[in-house]
C-alpha positions in Angstrom: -10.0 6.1 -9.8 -8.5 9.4 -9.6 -9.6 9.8 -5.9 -8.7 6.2 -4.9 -5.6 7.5 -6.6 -5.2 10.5 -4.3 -6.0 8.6 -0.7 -3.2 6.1 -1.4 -0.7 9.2 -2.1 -1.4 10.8 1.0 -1.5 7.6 3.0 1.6 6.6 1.7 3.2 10.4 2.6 1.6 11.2 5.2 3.4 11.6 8.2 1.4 9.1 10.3 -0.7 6.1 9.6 -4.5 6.4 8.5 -6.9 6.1 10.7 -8.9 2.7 10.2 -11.9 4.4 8.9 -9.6 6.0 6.3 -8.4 2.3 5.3 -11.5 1.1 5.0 -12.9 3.7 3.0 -10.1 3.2 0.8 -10.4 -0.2 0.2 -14.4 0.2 -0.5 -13.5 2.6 -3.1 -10.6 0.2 -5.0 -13.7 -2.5 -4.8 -15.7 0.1 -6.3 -13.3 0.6 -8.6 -12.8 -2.5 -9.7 -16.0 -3.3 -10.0 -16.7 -0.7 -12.6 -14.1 -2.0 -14.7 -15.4 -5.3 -14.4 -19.3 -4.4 -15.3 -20.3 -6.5 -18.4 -16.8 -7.9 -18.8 -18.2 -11.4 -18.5 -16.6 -13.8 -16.5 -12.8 -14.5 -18.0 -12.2 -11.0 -18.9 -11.5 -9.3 -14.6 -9.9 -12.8 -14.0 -7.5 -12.0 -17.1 -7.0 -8.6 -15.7 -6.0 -9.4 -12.1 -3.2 -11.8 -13.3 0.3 -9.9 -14.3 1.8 -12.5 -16.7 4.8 -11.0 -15.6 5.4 -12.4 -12.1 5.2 -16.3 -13.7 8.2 -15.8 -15.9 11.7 -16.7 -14.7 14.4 -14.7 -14.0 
């Protein structure tokens, strides 16, 4: 996570864009990420985790 953590901070800083390979990289290794979070969760459990209770409540 940490360097998933560290390509977004210099994508978002940097002074120009990333390069598409840099993107894509980046998005392999949040699926990556995720997916190791997710190993033997079972099925409700990474659902349950992508939803932010949060954004359904009024304000």
């Amino acid at each position: 996570m940490r360097e998933l953590a560290e390509r977004v901070d210099r994508a978002v800083f940097a002074p120009r864009q990333p390069s598409e390979p840099e993107v894509e990289a980046a998005w392999a290794l949040s699926d990556a990420v995720l997916a190791e979070r997710d190993e033997g969760a079972g099925r409700v459990r990474p659902l349950l985790a992508r939803l932010n209770p949060a954004s359904l409540a009024r304000r």
